[in-house]
N, C-alpha and C positions, 0 to 999 in steps of 0.2 A: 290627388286633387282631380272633379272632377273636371270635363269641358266646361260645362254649367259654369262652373268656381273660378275656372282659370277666366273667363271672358268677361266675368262679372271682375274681379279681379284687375286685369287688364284695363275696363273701363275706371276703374274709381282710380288706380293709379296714373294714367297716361298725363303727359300736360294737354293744360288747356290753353295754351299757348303754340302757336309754330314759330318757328323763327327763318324759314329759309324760306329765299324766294326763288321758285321759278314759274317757269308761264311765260307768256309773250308777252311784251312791256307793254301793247297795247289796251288788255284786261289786267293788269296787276292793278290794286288796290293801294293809295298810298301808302297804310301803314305795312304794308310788304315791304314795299322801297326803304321803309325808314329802319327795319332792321331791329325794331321795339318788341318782337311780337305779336298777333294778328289771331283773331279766333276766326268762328265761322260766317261772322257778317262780311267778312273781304265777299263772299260768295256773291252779296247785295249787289257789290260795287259792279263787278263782273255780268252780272246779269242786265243791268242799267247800258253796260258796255255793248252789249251786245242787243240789247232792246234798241239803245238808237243805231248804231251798225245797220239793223234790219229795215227801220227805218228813212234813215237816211242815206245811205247805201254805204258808207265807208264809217272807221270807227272813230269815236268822237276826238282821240287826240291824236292822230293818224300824224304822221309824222317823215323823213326824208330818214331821221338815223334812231336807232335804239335810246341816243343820250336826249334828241331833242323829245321826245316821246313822255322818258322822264320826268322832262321839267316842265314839262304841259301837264302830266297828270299833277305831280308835286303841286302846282299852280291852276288846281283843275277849278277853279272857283271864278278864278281871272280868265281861264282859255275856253271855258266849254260854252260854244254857241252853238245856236242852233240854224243853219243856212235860211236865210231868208226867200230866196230859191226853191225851197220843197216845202210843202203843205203839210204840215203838223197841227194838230191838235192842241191844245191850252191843255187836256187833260193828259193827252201822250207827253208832250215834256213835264209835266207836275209828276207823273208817276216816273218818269228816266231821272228827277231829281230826287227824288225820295229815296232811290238806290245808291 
């Protein structure tokens, strides 16, 4: 078999799922946390993380320990604000929420 074969191969076989998590708790994606499997939109999630990070100068669920971190993203619909302190955009937070 060639390369060609094997890569094409490779793809149509592989999962379309992952199931492990690592990364820094503060860009994981809930459905990592949850341990269900996750395709390649967690990338969205992460990117949004790192959009307001840039933004606002720390990351959005920024946290004292790895567990409290956790249950802020798990809970990221309840905890994710946006500091009233820094000038943001109507359009910059629509687009960090669409991720």
């Amino acid at each position: 078999m060639n390369s060609k074969r094997k890569a094409e191969t490779w793809k149509r076989n592989r999962r379309q799922l992952a199931f492990s998590t690592v990364g820094t708790p503060d860009y994981i994606a809930p459905e990592v946390f949850m341990q269900t499997g996750y395709n390649k939109l967690c990338d969205w999630w992460s990117l949004g993380v790192i959009m307001y990070e840039m933004l606002i100068g720390y990351p959005p669920f920024c946290s004292e320990t790895p567990q409290e971190t956790y249950k802020k993203v798990m809970n990221w619909k309840e905890t994710l604000t946006f500091p009233p302190e820094v000038p943001i955009s109507d359009k910059a937070k629509d687009l960090i929420l669409r991720c």
